[in-house]
SEKEKOL-884494 format. One line per 10 residues: their letters; for each residue x, y, z of N, C-alpha, C. Coordinates in steps of 0.1 Angstrom, whole numbers, always signed. Layout:
! SEKEKOL-884494
a> X/Y/Z/X/Y/Z/X/Y/Z | ...
! end
This chain:
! SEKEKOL-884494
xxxxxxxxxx> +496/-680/-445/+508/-678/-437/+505/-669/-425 | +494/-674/-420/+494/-660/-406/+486/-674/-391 | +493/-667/-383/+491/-670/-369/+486/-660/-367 | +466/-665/-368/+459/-659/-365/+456/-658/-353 | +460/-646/-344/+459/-645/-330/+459/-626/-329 | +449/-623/-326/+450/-605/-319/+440/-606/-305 | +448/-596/-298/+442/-591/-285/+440/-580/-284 | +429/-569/-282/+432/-557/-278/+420/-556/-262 | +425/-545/-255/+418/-541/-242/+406/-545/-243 | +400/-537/-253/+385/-536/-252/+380/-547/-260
xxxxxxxxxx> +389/-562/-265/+383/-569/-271/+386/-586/-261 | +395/-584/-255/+392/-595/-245/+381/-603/-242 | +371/-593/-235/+356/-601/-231/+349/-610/-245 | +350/-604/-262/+346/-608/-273/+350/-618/-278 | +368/-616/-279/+375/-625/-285/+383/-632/-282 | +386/-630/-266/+397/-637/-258/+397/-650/-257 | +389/-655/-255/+386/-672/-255/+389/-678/-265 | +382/-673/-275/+382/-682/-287/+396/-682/-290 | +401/-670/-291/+412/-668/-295/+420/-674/-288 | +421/-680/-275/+431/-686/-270/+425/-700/-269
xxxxxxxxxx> +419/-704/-273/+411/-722/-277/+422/-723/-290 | +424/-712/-297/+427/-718/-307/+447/-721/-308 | +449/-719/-298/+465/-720/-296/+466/-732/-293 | +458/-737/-288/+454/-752/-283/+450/-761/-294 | +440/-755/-303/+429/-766/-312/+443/-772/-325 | +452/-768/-331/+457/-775/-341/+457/-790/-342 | +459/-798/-333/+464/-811/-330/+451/-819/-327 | +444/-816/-320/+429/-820/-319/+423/-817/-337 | +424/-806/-335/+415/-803/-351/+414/-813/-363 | +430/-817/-364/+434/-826/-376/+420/-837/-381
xxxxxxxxxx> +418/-839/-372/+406/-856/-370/+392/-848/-372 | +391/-834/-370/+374/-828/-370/+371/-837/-383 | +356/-839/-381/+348/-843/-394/+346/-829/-403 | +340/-833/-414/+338/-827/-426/+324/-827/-425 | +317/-816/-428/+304/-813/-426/+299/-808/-434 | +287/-808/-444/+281/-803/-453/+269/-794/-449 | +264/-784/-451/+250/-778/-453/+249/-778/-436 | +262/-768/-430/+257/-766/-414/+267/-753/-413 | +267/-749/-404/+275/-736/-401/+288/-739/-402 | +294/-726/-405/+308/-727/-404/+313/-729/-393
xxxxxxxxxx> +323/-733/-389/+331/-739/-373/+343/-741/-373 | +347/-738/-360/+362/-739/-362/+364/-759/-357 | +350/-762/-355/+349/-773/-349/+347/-791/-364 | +348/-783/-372/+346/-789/-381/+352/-784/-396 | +351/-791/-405/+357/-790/-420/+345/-784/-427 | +346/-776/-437/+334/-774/-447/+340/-773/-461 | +331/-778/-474/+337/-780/-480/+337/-768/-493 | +347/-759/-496/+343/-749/-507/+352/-756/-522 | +349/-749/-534/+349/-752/-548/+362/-740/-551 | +370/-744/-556/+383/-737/-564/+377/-728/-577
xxxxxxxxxx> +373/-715/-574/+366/-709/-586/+378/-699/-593 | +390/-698/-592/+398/-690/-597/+410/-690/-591 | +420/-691/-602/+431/-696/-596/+446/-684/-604 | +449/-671/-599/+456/-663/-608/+470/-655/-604 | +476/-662/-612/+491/-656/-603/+488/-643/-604 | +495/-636/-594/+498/-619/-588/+507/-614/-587 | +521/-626/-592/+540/-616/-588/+543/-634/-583 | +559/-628/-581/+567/-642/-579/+560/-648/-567 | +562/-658/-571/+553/-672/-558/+541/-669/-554 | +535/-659/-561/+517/-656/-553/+509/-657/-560
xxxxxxxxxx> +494/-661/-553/+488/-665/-562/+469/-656/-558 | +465/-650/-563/+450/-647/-560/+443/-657/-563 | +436/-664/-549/+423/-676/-549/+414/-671/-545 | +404/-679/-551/+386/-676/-547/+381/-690/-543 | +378/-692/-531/+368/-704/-527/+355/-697/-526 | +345/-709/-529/+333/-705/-527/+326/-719/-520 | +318/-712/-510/+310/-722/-505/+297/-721/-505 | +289/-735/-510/+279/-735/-514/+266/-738/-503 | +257/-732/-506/+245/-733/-496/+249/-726/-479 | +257/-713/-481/+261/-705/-467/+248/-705/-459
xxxxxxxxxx> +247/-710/-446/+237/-707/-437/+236/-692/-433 | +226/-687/-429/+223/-677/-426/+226/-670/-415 | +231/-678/-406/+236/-674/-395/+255/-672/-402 | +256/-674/-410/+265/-672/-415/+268/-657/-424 | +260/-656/-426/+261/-643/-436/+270/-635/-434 | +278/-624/-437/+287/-624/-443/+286/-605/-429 | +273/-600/-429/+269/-588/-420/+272/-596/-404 | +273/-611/-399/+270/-614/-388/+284/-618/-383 | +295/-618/-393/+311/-619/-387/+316/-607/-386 | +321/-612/-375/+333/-601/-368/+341/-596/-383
xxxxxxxxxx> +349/-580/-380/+354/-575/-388/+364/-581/-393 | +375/-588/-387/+386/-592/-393/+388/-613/-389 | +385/-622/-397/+388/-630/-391/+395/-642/-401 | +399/-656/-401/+406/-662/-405/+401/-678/-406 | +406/-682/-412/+399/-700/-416/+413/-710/-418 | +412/-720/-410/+425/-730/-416/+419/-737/-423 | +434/-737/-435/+429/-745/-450/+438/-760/-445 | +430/-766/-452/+436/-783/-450/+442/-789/-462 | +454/-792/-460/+458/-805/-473/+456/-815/-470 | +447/-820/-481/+440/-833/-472/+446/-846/-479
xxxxxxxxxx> +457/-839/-484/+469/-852/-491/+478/-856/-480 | +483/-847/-472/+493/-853/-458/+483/-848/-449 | +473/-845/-447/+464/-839/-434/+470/-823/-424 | +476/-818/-430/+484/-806/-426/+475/-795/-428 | +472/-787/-418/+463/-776/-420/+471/-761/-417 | +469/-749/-426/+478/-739/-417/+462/-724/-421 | +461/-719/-414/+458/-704/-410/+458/-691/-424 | +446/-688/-429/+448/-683/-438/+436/-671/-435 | +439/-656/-440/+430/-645/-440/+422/-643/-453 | +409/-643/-452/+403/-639/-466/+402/-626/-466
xxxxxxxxxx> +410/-619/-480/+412/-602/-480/+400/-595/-482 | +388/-600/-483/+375/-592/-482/+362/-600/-471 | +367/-608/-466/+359/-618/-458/+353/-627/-469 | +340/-630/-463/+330/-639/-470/+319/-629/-476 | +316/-628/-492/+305/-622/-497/+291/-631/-496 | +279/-623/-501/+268/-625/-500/+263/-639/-505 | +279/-641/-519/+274/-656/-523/+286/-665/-520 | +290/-664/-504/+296/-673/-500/+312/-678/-503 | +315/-664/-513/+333/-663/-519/+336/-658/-508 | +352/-664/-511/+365/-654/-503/+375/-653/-514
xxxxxxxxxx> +383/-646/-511/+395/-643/-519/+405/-642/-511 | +419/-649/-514/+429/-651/-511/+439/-651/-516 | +454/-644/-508/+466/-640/-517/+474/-645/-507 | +475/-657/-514/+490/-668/-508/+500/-668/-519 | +511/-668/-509/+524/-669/-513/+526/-684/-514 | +537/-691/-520/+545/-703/-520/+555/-704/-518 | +559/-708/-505/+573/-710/-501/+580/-724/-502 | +593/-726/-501/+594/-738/-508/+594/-752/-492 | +594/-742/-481/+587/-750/-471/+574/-755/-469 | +570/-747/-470/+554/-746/-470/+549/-758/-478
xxxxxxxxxx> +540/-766/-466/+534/-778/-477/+521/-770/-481 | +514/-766/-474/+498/-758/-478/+497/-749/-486 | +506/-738/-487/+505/-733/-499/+513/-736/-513 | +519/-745/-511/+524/-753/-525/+516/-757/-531 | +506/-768/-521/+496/-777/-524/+481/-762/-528 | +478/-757/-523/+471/-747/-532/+473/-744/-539 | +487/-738/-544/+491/-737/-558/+490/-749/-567 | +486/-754/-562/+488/-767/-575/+472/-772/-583 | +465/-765/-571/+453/-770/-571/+444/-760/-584 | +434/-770/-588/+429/-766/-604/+414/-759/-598
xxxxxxxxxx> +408/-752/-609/+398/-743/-611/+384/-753/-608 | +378/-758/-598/+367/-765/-598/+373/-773/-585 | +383/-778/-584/+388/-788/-573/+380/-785/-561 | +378/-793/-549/+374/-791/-541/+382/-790/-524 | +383/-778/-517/+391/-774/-508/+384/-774/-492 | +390/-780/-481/+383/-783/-471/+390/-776/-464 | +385/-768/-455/+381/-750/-446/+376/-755/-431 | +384/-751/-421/+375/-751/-407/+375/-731/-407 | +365/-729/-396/+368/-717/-393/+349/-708/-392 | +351/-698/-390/+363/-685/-388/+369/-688/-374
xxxxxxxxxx> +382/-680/-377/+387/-675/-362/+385/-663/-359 | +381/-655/-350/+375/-648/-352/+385/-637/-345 | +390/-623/-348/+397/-618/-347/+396/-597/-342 | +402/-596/-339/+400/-581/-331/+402/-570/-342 | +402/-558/-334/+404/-546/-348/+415/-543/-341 | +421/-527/-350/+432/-522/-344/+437/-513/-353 | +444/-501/-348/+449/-486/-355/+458/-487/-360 | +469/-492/-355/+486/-493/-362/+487/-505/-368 | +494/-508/-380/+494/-522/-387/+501/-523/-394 | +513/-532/-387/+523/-534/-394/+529/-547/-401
xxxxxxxxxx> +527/-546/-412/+530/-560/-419/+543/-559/-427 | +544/-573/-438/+552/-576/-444/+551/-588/-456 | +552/-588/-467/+547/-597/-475/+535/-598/-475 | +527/-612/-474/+512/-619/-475/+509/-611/-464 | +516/-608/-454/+511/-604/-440/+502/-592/-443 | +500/-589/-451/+491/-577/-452/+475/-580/-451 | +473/-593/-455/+461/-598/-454/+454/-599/-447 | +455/-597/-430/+443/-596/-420/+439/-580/-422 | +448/-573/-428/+444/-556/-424/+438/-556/-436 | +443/-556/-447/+427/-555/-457/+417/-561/-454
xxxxxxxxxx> +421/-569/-451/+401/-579/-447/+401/-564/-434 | +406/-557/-425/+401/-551/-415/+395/-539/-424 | +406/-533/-427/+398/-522/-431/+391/-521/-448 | +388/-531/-455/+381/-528/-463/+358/-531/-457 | +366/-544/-443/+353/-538/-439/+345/-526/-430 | +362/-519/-425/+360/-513/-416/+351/-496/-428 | +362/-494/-433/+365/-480/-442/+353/-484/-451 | +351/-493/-457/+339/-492/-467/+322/-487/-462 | +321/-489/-447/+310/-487/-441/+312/-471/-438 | +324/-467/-441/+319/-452/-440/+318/-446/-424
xxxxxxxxxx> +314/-454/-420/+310/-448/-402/+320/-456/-392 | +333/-455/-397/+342/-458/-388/+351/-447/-379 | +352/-449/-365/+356/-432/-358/+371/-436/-358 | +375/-449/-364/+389/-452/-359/+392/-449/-367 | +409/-438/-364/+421/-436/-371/+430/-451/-381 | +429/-457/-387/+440/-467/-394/+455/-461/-397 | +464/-467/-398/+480/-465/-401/+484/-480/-407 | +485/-476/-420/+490/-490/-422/+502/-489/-427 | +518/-496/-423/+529/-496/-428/+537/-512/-433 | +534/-511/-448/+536/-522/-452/+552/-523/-458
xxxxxxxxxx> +557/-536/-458/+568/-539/-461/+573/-553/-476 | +585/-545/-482/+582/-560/-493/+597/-559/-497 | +604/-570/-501/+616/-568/-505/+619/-558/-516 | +609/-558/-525/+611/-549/-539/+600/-549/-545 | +601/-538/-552/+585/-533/-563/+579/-545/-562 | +588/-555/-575/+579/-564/-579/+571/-574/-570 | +577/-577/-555/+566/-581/-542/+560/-572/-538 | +556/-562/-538/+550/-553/-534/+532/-558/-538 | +521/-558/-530/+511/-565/-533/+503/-563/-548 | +499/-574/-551/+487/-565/-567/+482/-554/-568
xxxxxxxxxx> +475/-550/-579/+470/-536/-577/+454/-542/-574 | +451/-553/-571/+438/-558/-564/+434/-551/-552 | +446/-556/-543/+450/-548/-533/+451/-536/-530 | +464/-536/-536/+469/-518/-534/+458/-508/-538 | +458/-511/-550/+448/-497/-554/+436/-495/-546 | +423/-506/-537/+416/-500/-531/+419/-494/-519 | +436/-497/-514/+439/-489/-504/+444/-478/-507 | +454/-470/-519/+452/-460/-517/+442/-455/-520 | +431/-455/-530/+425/-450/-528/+414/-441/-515 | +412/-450/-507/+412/-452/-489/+419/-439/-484
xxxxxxxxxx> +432/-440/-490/+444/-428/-485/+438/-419/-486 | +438/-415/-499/+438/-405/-509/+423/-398/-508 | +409/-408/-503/+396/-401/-500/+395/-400/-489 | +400/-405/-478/+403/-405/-463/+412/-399/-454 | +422/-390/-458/+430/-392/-451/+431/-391/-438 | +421/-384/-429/+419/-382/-419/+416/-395/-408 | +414/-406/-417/+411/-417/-413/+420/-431/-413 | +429/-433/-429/+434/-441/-431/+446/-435/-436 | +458/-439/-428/+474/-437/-436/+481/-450/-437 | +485/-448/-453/+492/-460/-459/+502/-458/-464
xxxxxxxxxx> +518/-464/-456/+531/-461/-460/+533/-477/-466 | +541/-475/-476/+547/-487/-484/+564/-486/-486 | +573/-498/-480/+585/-494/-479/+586/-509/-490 | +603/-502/-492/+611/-517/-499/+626/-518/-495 | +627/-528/-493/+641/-532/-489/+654/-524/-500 | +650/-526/-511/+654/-521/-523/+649/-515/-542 | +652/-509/-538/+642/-502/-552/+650/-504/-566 | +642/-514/-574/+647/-516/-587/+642/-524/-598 | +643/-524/-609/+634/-530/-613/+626/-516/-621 | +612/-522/-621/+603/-510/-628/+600/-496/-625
xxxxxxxxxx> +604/-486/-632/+606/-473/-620/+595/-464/-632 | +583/-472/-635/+569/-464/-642/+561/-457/-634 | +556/-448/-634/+550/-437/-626/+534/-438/-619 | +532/-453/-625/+523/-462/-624/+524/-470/-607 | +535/-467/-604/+537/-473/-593/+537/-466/-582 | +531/-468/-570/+530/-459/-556/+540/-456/-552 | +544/-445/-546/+552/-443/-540/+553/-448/-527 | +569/-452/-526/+577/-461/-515/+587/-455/-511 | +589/-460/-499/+600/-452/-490/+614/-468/-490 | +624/-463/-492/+634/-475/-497/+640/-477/-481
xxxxxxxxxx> +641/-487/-476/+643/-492/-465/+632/-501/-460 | +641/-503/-446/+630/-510/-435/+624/-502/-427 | +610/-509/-424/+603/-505/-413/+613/-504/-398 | +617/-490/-396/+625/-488/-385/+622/-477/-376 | +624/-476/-364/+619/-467/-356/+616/-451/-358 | +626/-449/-366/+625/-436/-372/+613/-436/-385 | +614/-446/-388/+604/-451/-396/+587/-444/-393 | +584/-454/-382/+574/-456/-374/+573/-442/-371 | +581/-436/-367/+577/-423/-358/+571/-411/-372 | +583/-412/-381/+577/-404/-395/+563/-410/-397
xxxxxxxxxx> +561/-419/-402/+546/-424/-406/+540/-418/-399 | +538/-417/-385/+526/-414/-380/+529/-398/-379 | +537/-392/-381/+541/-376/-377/+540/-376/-365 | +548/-383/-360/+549/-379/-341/+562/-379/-339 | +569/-371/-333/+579/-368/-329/+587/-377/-313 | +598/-380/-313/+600/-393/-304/+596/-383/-286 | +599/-376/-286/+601/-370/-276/+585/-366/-268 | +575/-367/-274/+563/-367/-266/+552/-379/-274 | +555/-383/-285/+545/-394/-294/+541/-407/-283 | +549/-414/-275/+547/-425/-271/+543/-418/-254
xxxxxxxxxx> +535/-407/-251/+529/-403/-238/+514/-405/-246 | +516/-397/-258/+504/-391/-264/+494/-404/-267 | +502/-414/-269/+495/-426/-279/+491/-435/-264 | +493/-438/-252/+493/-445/-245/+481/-454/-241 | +472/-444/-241/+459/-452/-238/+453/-458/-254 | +462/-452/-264/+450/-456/-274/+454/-465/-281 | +465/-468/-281/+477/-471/-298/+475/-485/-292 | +470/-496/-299/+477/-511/-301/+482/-514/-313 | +494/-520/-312/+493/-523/-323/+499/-539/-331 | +496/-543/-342/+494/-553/-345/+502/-558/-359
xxxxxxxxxx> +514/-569/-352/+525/-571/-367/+526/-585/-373 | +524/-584/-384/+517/-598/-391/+530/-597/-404 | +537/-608/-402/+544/-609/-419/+555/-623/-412 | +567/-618/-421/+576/-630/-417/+581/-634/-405 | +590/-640/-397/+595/-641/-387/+602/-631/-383 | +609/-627/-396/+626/-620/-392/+621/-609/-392 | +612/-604/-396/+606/-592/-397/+597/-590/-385 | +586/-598/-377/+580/-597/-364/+591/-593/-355 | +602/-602/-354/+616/-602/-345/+616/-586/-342 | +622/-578/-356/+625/-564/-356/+619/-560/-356
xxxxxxxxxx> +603/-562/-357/+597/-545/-349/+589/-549/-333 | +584/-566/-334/+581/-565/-316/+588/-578/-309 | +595/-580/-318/+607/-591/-308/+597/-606/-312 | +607/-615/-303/+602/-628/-310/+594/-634/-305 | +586/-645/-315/+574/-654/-304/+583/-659/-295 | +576/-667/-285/+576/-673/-275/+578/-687/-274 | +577/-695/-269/+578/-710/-271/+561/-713/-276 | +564/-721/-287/+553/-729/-296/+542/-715/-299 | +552/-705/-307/+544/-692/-311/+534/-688/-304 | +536/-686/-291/+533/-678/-283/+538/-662/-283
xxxxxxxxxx> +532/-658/-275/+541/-640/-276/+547/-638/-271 | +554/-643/-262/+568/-637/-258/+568/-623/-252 | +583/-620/-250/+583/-605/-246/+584/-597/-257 | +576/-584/-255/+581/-575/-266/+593/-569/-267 | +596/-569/-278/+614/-563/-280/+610/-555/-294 | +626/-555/-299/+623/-550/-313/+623/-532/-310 | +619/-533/-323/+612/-515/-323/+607/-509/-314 | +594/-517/-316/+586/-510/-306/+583/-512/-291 | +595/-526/-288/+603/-526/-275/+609/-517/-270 | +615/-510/-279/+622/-500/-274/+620/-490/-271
xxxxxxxxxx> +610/-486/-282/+601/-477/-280/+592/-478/-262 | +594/-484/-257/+585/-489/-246/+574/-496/-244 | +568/-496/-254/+556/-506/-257/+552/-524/-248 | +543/-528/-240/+544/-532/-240/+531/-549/-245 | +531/-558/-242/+524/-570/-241/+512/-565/-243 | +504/-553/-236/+488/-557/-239/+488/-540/-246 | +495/-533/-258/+500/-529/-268/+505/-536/-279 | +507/-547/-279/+512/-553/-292/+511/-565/-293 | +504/-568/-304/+501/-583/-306/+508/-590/-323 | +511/-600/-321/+518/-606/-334/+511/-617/-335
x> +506/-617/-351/+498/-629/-353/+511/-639/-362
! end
């Protein structure tokens, strides 16, 4: 569920191309050939194996592809920190944009936490799909970093893939903020998830902050569960998370702060206003429209 697209300043010259080929490539893509035993490409199909298939909470599901015989120019040390693969249903030919939450390991897995919506033909058809089946992948898209990170649902999934590669190496100088959103506990991500991020919190703080809100709090109230702030991600919101106060925070943040909102529609809308024609970026509004923020500060995938 993500429109894989980020921009930041200093990543233009890296990723700006590609990244903007790919606003273009859907419609051409459909027809790419399938390719065995060659590099991955956004230019082509490759074919991975359905090794685990395990629900996570209402309509989600944890998947593991694995692809066999990974070239070495592939390896897993030579991708960019955060990036993305379209999955294909090769029953109607419909392909949509998916983040693997740890990238690609040494033996060629990814792991994936899709949702099933009842629009959604691609992740239905994932869901349906059995333990061994075989699933056809273009990609990577290859994608930027970034400090503030604001999601919602599945949307959380480019920022774990960011910072589990970022924060695991230990020698990262960037500050993280992540502020995630879910209707209630029980959407609220796995403890697959969650727990290596607080953790992150809790050994890091100086580096990684992780706020978790809910629309509504109810349901399981065991002590087992993170603490959440009950509401929406809202400007007063934002400003607490980060402990910055409205009256000098957005001088303070100017040269440094991009930031980057990945989840549902109605939820991008409210915090940087809506895409643009044929999910483009539009103007920024929302939150952090208001806040003053503008276009080459905030990107919505």
């Amino acid at each position: 569920m993500l429109r894989a697209r980020v921009v930041s300043s200093t990543l233009f010259g890296i990723f700006g191309a590609g990244t903007a080929a790919y606003l273009f490539l859907p419609d051409k893509s459909r027809s790419a050939p399938t390719v065995d035993n060659a590099s991955l490409s956004p230019c082509h199909f490759t074919r991975a194996t359905l090794t685990s298939s395990e629900p996570s909470g209402p309509n989600t599901k944890l998947l593991v592809l694995k692809v066999h015989g990974l070239p070495a120019q592939n390896h897993p040390s030579l991708l960019a920190p955060i990036w993305s693969v379209f999955i294909k249903d090769d029953d109607i030919q419909v392909e949509r944009p998916y983040t693997p939450l740890r990238g690609i390991d040494e033996h060629g897995r990814m792991l994936f936490w899709i949702k099933k919506y009842p629009k959604g033909e691609v992740g239905r058809w994932l869901h349906s799909k059995r333990v061994g089946d075989q699933i056809e992948f273009r990609g990577p898209l290859m994608l930027g970093t970034e400090i503030v990170m604001i999601s919602g649902g599945t949307g959380i999934t480019p920022f774990y893939q960011l910072l589990h590669s970022s924060l695991s190496k230990g020698n990262s100088k960037t500050r993280f903020t992540l502020l995630h959103s879910s209707a209630t506990l029980s959407e609220l991500p796995p403890p697959a998830i969650l727990d290596p991020l607080r953790a992150h919190a809790a050994n890091n703080p100086e580096k990684f902050n992780l706020r978790l809100f809910v629309d509504r709090r109810e349901g399981d109230s065991s002590t087992d569960l993170p603490p959440v702030q009950v509401g929406r991600i809202s400007e007063t919101a934002i400003q607490r998370s980060l402990g910055l106060h409205r009256s000098w925070w957005r001088n303070l943040f100017t040269l440094w702060t991009l930031f980057l909102v990945c989840g549902p529609e109605p939820m991008i809308t409210a915090i940087a206003g809506p895409y643009g024609r044929n999910f483009s970026q539009g103007e920024i509004g929302g939150v952090l429209g208001e806040l003053g923020y503008t276009s080459s500060e905030v990107y919505k995938l």
